[in-house]
N, C-alpha and C positions, 0 to 999 in steps of 0.2 A: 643138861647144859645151862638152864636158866631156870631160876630158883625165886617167884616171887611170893614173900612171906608179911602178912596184914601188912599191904600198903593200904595209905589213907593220902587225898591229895583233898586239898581245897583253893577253890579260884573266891579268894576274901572270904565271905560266910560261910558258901556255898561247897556241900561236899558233893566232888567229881568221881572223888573212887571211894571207896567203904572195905578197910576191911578184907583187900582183894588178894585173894593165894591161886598162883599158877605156877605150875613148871613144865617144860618144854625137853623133850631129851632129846642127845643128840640124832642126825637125821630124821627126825620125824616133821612133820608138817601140821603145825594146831592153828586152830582157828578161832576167833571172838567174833559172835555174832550179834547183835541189837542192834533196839532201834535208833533211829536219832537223838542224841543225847541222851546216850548210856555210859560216857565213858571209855569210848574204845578209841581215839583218836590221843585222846589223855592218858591211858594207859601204854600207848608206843612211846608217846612222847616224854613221859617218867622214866622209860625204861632206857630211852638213848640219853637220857638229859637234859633235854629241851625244857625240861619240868622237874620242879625235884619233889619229892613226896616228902608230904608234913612228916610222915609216919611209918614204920616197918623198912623192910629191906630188900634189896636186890640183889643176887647173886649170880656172876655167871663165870661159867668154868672153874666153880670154887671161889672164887673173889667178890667182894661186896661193890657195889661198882655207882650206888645210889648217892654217893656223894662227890663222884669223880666229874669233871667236865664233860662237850661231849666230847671232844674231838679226841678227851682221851679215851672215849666209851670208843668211839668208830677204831681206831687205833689198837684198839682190843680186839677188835672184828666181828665188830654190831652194824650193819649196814641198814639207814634208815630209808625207805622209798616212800616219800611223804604224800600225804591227800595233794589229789589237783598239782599232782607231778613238779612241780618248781624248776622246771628245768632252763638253761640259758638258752632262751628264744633267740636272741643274733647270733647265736655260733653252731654250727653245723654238727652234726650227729656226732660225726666221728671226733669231734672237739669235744661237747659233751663228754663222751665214755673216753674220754681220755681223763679229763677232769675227774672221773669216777675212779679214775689208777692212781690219785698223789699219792697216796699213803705206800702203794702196793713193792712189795719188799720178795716173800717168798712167792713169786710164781710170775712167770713169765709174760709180758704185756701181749705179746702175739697171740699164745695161747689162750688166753682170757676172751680176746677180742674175735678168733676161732668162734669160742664158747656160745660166745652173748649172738652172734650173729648165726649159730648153728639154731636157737634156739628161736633167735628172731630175725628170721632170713630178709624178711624187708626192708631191715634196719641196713644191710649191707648194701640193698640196692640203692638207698639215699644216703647213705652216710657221707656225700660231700654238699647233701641240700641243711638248711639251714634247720632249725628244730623248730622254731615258729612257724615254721611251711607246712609238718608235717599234721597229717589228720588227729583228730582227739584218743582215737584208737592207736597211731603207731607213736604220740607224745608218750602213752601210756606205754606201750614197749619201749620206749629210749628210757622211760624214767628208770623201770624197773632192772634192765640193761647196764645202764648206769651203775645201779647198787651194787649189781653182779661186779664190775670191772675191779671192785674192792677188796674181790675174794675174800666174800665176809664167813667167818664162823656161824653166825647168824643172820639172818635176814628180817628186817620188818617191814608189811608192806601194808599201808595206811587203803582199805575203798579203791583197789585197781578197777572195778569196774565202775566207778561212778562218773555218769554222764557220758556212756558210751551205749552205742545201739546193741541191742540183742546179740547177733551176729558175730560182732565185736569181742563182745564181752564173753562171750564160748572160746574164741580163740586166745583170748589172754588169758584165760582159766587152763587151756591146754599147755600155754606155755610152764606157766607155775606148776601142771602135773610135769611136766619135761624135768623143771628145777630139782623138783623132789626127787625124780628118779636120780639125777645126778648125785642126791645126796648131800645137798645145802639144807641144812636146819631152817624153819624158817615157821615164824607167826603170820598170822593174816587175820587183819581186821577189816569185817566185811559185813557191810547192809544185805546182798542180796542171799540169804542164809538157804535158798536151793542150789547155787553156785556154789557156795564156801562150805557146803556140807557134799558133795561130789569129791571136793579133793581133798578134805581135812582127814587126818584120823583121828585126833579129839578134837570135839567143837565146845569151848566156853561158850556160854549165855551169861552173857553183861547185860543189866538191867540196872539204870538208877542209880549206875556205881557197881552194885554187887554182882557178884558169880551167882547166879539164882540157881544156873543146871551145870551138868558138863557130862559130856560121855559121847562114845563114837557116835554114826548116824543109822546103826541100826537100833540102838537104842534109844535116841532123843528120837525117832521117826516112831515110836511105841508113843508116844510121850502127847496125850491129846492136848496141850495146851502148845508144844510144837508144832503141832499137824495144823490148827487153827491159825497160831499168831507169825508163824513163821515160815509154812509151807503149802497154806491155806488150802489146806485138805478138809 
């Protein structure tokens, strides 16, 4: 489904990606993991358009899509769920995931809304409180929620667990296994790489810009420089 071929991004001097090849098939669930400033927040955001790459290419469903706006990227059915959620704090949940529907053409807005609240049953129990109200853990189900309402072909989701309690962050991790089972394609870039290797079935290792590793998690768990820097075994 998503084809990325040596991109290279640079913020002025500074290279953010090197060089970086991934592809993503459809329904499967891949994941990027590193440390802080590695690239992976810069890599979503090349990839919906928020950024465009110095270098190489982007392809999704056959089409080159690296030079296209974003909103023609979402439009194509890339849904971006960004770092630190962005979502409209004065307007209520269910206003939110409505906003997540402008684009939505083939499929039905009930059923969607069904979908995201089968998934994220809390979300329905507030959905007329306001989004600013809601805790740091269900801002993070609305954002994600959100992306969903778009009936994206692909899914990208920026650090869902970051700045959320333990506890938390297990149940958002459950929901994203739910998505997959659904059968939404969908990348995840994610700091807490015992979390994002649970539900991934390949996992990138982003380091310094570059893909340094990649392979499921019974193979990167062989992998002693894994086990130490990533899963400090």
């Amino acid at each position: 489904m998503l084809e990325i071929k040596k991109v290279y991004h640079y913020y002025g001097k500074a290279k953010s990606l090197e060089e970086v090849n991934l592809s993503v098939e459809e329904e499967a669930l891949d994941v990027v993991i590193g440390p802080n400033g590695a690239g992976k927040s810069t890599l979503l955001r090349v990839i919906s358009g928020l950024e465009e790459p110095d270098r190489g290419k982007i392809i999704f469903k056959g089409v080159r899509i690296d030079e296209e706006k974003p909103h023609i990227i979402a439009r194509m059915g890339i849904a971006h769920c960004p770092e630190r959620r962005r979502l409209f704090y004065d307007m209520t949940v269910l206003e939110n995931l409505e906003l997540g529907a402008y684009s939505l053409k083939d499929k039905n807005f009930k059923e969607l809304l069904e979908f995201v609240f089968e998934i994220f049953p809390r979300l329905k129990e507030r959905r007329k409180q306001r989004a600013g109200t809601l805790s740091g853990g269900e801002q993070q189900m609305l954002a994600i929620a959100r992306s969903l309402m778009s009936n994206p072909k692909l899914l990208l989701m920026d650090e869902p667990s970051l700045g959320l309690a333990p506890k938390i962050k297990t149940s958002i991790f459950e929901a994203i296994g739910k998505i997959k089972k659904e059968g939404t394609t969908a990348l995840l870039v994610e700091q807490d790489a015992v979390l994002a290797m649970q539900v991934g079935e390949i996992i990138h290792v982003l380091e310094e810009g570059k893909i340094e590793m990649r392979g499921t998690k019974e193979q990167l768990e062989k992998e002693p420089r894994i086990k130490k820097v990533y899963l400090g075994i």
